[in-house]
C-alpha positions as a Python dict, from the first residue, in 0.01 Angstrom:
ca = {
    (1, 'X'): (0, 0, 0),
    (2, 'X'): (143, 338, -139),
    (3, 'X'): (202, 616, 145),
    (4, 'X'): (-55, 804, -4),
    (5, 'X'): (-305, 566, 133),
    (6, 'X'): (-168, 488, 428),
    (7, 'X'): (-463, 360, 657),
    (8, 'X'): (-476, 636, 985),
    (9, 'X'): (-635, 387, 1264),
    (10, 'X'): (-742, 713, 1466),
    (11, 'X'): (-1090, 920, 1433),
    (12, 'X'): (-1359, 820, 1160),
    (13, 'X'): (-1349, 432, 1215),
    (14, 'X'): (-1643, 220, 1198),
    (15, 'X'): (-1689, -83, 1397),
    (16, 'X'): (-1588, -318, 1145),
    (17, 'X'): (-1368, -106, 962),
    (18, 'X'): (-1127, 223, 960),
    (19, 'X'): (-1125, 509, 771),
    (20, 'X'): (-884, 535, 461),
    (21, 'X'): (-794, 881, 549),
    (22, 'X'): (-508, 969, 256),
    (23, 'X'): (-617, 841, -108),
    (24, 'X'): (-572, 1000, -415),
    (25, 'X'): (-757, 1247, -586),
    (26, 'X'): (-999, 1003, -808),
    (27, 'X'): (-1059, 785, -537),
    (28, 'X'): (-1165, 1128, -296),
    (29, 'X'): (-1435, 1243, -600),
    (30, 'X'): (-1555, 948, -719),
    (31, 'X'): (-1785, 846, -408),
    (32, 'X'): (-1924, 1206, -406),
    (33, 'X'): (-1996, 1224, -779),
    (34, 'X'): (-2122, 864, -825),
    (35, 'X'): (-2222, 809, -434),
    (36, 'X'): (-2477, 451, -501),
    (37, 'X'): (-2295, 123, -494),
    (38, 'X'): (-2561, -1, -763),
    (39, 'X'): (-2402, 251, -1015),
    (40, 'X'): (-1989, 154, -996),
    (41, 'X'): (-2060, -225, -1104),
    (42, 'X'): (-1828, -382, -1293),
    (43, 'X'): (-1863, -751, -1419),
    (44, 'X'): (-1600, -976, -1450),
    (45, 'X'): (-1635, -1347, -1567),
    (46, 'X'): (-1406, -1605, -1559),
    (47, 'X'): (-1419, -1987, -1663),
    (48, 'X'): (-1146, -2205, -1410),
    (49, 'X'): (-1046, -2528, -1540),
    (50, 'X'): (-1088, -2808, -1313),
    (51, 'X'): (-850, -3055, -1426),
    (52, 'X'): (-625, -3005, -1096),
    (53, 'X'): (-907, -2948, -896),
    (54, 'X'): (-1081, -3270, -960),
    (55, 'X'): (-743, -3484, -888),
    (56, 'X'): (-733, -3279, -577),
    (57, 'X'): (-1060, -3372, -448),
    (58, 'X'): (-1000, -3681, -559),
    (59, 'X'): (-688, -3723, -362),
    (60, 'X'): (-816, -3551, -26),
    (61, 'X'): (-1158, -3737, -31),
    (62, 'X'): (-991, -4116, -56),
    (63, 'X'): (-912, -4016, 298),
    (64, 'X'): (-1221, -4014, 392),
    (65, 'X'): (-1323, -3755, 581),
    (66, 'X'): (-1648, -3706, 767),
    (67, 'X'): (-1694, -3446, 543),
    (68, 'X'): (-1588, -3425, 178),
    (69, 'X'): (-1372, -3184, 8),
    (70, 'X'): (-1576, -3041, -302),
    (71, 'X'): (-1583, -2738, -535),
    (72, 'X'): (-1742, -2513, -342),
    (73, 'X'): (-1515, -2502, -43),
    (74, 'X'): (-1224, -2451, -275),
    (75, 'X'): (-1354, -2148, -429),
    (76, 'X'): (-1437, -2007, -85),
    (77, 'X'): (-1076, -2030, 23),
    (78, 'X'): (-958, -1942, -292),
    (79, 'X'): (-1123, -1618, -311),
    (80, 'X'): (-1042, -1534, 72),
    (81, 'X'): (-689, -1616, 71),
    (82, 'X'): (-717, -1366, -310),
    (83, 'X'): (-861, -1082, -44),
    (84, 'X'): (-609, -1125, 213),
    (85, 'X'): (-311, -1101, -24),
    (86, 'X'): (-513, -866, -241),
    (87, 'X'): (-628, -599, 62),
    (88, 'X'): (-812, -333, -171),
    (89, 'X'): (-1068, -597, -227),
    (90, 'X'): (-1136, -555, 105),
    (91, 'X'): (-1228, -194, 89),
    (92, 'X'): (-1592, -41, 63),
    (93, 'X'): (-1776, 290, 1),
    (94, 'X'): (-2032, 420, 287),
    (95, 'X'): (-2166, 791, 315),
    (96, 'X'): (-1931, 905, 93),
    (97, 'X'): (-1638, 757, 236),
    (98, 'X'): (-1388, 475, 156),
    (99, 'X'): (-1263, 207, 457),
    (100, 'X'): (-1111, -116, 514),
    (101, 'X'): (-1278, -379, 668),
    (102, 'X'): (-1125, -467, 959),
    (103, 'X'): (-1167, -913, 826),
    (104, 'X'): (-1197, -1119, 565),
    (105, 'X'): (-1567, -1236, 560),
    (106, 'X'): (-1796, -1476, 299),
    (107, 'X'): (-2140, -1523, 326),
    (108, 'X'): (-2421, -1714, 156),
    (109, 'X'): (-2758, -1820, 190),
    (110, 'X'): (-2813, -2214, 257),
    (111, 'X'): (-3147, -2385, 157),
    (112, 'X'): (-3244, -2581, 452),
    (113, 'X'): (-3444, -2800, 211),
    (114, 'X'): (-3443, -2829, -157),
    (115, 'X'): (-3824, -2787, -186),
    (116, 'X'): (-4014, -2468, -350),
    (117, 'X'): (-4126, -2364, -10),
    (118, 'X'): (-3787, -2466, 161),
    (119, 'X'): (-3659, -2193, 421),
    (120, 'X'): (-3326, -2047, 382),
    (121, 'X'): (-3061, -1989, 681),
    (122, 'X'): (-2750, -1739, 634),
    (123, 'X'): (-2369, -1856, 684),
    (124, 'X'): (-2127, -1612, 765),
    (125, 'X'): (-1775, -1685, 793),
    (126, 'X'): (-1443, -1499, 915),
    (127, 'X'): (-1131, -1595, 782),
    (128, 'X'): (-822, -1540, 987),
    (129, 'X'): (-457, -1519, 872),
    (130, 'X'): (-380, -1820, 1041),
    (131, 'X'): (-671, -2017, 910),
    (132, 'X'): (-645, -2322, 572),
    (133, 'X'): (-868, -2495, 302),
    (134, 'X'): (-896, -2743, 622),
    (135, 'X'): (-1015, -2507, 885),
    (136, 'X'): (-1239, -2340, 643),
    (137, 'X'): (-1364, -2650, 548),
    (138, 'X'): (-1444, -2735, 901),
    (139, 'X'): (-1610, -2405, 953),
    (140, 'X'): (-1852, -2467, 642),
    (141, 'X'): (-1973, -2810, 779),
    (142, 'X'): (-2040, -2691, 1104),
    (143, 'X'): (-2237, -2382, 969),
    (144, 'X'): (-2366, -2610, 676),
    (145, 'X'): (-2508, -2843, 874),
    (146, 'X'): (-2611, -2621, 1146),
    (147, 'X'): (-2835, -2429, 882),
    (148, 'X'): (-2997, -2728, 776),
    (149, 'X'): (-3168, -2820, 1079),
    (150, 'X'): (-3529, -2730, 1016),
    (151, 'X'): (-3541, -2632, 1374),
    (152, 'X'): (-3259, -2462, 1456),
    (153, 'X'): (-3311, -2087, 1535),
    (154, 'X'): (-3298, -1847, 1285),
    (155, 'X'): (-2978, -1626, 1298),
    (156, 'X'): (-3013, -1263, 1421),
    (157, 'X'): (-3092, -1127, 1055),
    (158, 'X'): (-3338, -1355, 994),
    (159, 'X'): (-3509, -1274, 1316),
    (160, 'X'): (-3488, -938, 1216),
    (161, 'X'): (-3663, -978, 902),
    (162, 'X'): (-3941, -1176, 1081),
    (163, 'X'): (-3987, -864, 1297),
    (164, 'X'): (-4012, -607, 1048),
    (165, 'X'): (-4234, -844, 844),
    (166, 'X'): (-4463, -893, 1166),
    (167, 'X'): (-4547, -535, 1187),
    (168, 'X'): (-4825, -338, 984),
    (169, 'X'): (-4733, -232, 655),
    (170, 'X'): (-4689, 151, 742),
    (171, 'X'): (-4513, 114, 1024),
    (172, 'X'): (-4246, -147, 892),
    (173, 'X'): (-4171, 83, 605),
    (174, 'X'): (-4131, 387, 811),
    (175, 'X'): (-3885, 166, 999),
    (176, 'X'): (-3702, 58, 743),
    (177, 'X'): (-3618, 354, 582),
    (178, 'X'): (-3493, 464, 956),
    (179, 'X'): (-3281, 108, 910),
    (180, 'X'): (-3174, 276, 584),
    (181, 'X'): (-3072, 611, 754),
    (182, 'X'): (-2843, 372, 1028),
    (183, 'X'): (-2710, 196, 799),
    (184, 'X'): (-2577, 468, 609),
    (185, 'X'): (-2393, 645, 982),
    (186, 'X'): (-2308, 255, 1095),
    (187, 'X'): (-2585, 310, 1390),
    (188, 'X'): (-2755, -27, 1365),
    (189, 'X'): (-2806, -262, 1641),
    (190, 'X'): (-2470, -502, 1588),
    (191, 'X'): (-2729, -800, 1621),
    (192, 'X'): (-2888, -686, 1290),
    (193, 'X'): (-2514, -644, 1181),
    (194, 'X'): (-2289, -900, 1288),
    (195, 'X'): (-2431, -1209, 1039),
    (196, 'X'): (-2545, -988, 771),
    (197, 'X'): (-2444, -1054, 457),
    (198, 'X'): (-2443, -779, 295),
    (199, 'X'): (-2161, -645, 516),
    (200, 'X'): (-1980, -922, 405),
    (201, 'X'): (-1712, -903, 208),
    (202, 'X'): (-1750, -1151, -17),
    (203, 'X'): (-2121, -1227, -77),
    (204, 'X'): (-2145, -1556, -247),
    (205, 'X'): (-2443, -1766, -402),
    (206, 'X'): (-2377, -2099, -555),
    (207, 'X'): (-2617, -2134, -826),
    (208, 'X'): (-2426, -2456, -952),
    (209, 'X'): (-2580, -2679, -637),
    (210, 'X'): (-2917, -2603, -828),
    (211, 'X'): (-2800, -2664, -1186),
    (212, 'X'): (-2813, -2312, -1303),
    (213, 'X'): (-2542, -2124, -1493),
    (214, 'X'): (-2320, -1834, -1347),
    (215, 'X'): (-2395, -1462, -1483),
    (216, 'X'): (-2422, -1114, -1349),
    (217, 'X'): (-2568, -1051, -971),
    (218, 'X'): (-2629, -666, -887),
    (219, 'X'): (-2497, -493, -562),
    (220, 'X'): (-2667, -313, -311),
    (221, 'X'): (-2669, 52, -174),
    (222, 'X'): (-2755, -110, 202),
    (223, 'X'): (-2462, -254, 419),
    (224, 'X'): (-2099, -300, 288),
    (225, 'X'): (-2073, -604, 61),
    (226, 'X'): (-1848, -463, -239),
    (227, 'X'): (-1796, -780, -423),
    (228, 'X'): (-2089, -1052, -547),
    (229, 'X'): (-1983, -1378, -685),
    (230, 'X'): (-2174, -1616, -859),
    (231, 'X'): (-2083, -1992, -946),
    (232, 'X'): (-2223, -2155, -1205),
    (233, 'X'): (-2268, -2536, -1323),
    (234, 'X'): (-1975, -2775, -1363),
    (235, 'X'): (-1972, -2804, -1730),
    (236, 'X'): (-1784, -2975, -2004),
    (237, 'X'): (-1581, -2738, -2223),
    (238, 'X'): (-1341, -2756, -2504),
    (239, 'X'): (-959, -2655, -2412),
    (240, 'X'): (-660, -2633, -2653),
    (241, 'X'): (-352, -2718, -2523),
    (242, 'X'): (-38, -2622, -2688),
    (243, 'X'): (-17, -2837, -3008),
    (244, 'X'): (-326, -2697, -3084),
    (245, 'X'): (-549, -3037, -2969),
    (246, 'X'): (-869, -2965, -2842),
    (247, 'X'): (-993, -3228, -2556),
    (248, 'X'): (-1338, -3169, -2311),
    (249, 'X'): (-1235, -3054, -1981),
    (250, 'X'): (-1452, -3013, -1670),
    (251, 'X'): (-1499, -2632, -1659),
    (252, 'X'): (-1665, -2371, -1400),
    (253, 'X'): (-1756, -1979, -1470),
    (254, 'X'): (-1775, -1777, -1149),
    (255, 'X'): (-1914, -1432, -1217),
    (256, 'X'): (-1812, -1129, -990),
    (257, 'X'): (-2019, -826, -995),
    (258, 'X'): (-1759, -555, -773),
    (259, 'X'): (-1788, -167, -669),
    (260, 'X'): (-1488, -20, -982),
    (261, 'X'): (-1458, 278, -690),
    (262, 'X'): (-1253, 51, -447),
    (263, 'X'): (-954, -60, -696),
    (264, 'X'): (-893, 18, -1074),
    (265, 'X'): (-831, -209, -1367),
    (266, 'X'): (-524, -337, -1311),
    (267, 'X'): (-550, -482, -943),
    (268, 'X'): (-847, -662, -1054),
    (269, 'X'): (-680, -791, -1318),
    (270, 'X'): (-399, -921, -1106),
    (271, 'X'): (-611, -1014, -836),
    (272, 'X'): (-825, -1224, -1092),
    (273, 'X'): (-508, -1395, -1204),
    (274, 'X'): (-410, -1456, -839),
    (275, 'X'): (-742, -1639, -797),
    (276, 'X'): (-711, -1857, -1104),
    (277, 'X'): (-345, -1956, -1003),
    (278, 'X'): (-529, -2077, -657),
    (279, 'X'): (-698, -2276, -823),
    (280, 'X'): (-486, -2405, -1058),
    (281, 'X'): (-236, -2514, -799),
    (282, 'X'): (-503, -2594, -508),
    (283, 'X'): (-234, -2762, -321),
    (284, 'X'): (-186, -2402, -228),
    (285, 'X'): (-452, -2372, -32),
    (286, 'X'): (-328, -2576, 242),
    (287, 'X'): (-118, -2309, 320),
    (288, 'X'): (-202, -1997, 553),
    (289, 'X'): (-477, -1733, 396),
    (290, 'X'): (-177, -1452, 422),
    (291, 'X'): (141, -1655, 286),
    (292, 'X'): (230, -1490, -14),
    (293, 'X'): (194, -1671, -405),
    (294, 'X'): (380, -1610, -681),
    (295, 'X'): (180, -1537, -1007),
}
């Protein structure tokens, strides 16, 4: 990080962030000029071949575990360890302002049954420097499973909800455009906060456990989230390799809608190539979430 935006830990923090004080003169204007998260998306997609990643899983799951290794869990870490080593994707616009979250967070919503009418719980997870594919793995079963017990308690959002959704229609509005107003000064109850994920920083949603292709997913103006990604189907694609031979490869596109106001061109483009080299080599991810990678 250059000394112009050198992060001042002082005055002007949030609670799950701190001000970025001294930025350059773009990054100053553009929040005021173009101040809604919903107008700065940029769309990026990318298709990951999963040659290595299905000898991988292969390899990890004849151990056995409890719980398998699978494609899901390896994009989660990928893209977390990406953030740690990759800190402006870590940054977000509120009131104006540009901070850095204080962690690296994922969330997504879990269908506690695959029915029409099936209820949804909310995962939220925190990845530490320390932490590995195999403690993140860990971490997804428990929440995973956790979620789908039909009668488990709903986390502290989804209570929320319920309560706003209890109340007449007038009312609730009024209140929620008062949530609105909090949520813009970070005033809201931390209960309404704290599994939330749209103050995530990575806000996933895995459209490829219901057989649906990956594409563009919009931001939102409420809470924090910066960066949407979407995973699509595992499908069969062709690939030339050097000779110019074209064979079927398993193939996944992950789409990733992201705020242009928190980075520019080029450090997405390297941080996309950082991702892809994750998992290309996922061997990597056994290693701690802020080791550095060569790419």
């Amino acid at each position: 990080m250059s000394a112009k935006e050198k992060i001042h830990r002082c005055y002007g923090g949030r609670r799950d962030a701190e001000r970025i004080r001294k930025i350059d003169a773009m990054h100053f204007i553009m929040p005021v000029i173009l101040p809604d998260r919903t107008d700065n998306e940029a769309f990026i997609s990318e298709t990951v071949d999963l040659t290595n990643v299905n000898e991988y899983l292969a390899k990890r799951n004849a151990e056995s575990p409890e719980y398998h290794y699978n494609l899901f869990q390896l994009i989660v870490t990928a893209l977390m360890r990406t953030v740690h080593l990759r800190p402006k994707m870590n940054r977000f616009i509120a009131n104006n302002t540009m901070y850095q979250r204080n962690d690296v967070t994922a969330s997504f919503v879990i269908k506690k049954e695959f029915k029409d009418d099936g209820k949804e719980g909310m995962a939220f997870i925190t990845a530490r420097p320390e932490d590995t594919l195999e403690s993140i793995h860990n971490e997804l079963y428990r929440q995973i499973t956790e979620n789908r017990d039909v009668e488990m308690k709903d986390s502290s959002t989804e209570e929320g909800m319920d309560f706003f959704f209890s109340m007449p229609r007038l009312l609730s509005h009024a209140a929620l455009k008062m949530v609105r107003v909090l949520d813009r000064h970070d005033r809201l109850p931390y209960s309404l906060v704290r599994d939330n994920p749209y103050y995530a920083t990575l806000f996933l949603s895995n459209l490829g456990s219901i057989r649906l292709r990956a594409g563009y997913h919009h931001l939102a103006n409420f809470g924090s989230n910066s960066v949407f990604v979407v995973i699509g189907e595992i499908k069969k694609r062709p690939v030339f390799d050097e000779n110019g031979e074209v064979t079927l490869h398993d193939t996944v596109t992950v789409g990733i809608t992201v705020d242009e106001r928190i980075a520019d061109g080029y450090y997405y483009s390297k941080t996309i190539r950082l991702f892809k080299n994750l998992m290309d080599q996922p061997e990597l991810l056994e290693q701690r979430m802020d080791q550095p990678v060569e790419y």
